[in-house]
C-alpha positions in Angstrom: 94.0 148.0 102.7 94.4 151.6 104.0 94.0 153.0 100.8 90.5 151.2 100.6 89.9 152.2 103.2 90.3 156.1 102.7 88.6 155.7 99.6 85.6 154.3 100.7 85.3 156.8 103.7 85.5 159.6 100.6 82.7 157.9 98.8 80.8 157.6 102.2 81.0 161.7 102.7 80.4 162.3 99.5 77.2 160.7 99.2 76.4 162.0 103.2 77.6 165.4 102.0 75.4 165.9 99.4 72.3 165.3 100.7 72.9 167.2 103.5 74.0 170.4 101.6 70.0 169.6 99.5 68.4 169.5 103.2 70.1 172.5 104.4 68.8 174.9 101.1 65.1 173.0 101.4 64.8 174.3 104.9 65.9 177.9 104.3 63.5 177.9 101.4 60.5 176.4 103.5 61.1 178.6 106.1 61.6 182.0 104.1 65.6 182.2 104.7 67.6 183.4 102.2 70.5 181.0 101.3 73.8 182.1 100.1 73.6 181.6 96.8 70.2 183.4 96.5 71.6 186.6 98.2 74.4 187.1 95.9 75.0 190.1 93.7 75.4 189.5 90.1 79.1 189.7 89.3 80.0 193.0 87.5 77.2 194.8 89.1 76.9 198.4 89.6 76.5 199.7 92.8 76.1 203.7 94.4 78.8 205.6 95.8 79.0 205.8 99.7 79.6 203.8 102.8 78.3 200.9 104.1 78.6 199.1 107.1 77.7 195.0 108.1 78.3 192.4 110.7 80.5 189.4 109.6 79.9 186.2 111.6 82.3 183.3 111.8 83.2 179.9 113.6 86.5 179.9 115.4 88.0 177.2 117.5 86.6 179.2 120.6 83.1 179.2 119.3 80.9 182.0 117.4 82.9 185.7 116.6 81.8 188.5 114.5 83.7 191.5 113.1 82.0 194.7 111.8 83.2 195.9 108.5 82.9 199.3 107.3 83.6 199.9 103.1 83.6 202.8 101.0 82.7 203.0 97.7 83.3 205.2 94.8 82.2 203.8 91.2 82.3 200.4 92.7 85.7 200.4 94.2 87.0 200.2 97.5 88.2 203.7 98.5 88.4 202.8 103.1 87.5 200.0 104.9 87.8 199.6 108.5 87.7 196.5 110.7 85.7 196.9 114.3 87.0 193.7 115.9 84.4 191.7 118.7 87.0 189.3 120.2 85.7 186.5 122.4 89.1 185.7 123.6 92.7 186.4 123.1 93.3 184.5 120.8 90.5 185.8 118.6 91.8 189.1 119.8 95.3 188.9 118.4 94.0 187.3 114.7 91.2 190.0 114.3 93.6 192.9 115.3 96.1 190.8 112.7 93.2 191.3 110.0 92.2 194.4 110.9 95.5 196.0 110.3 96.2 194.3 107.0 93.1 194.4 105.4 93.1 197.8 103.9 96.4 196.7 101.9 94.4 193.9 99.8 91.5 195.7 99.3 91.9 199.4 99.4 91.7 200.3 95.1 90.3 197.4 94.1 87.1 196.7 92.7 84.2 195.1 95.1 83.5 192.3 92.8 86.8 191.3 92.5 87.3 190.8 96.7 88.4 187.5 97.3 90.0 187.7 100.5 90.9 184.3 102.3 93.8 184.6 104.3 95.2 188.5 105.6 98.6 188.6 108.1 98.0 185.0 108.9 94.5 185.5 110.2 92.2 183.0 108.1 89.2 182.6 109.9 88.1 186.3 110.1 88.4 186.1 106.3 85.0 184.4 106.5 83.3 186.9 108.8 85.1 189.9 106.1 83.1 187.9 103.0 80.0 187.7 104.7 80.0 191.3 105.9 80.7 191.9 102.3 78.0 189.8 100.6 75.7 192.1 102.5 77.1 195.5 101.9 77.3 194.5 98.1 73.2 193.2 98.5 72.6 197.0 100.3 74.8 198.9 97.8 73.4 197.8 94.0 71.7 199.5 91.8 68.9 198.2 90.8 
């Protein structure tokens, strides 16, 4: 009985889930948002030397939090990045300080279209705030 159970509450998200996720990209393209998937940069894209700088936005347990990340490029890899963290608390404090000071080892040398950064000294949330930042500075940096 359980397992009927679980499975129909699947089915039941599923189909809640999905109409949802058509509702949410309606709106942003009714009201002139970008969404997501629209903003992204081809993969393999070229983009100019030089720094850029964006704001990454996130949802923690403790409610809204941003980080600001700063990346230089040089022929489309990763040659600095630094974290300004925006803690709301101390516990957002000690994870974004926790990101901050590990991110350069993941990303430093690499290519930016090859960033896939989820999880950095145990700090998972800020990841999402990192790929958002980047998203943007990708969008500001191609060539066109």
């Amino acid at each position: 009985m359980t397992r009927m159970m679980t499975g129909r509450a699947r089915t039941t998200a599923a189909r809640v889930a999905a109409p949802i996720g058509a509702t949410a990209a309606l709106l942003g393209t009714l009201t002139g948002c970008s969404t997501a998937a629209e903003a992204e940069v081809p993969i393999d894209a070229s983009y100019r030397d030089g720094t850029y700088q964006a704001n990454g936005t996130y949802e923690s347990p403790n409610g809204s939090e941003n980080i600001i990340v700063l990346i230089e490029l040089e022929n489309d890899i990763v040659t600095d990045v630094e974290i300004t963290t925006n803690p709301n608390n101390p516990t957002t404090a000690n994870y974004q300080g926790q990101f901050a000071d590990g991110i350069g080892d993941i990303v430093i040398g690499e290519d930016i279209d090859t960033l896939d950064v989820t999880v950095v000294a145990g700090s998972s949330l800020t990841s999402n705030g990192f790929r958002e930042a980047i998203a943007a500075i990708k969008a500001e940096a191609v060539e066109s």
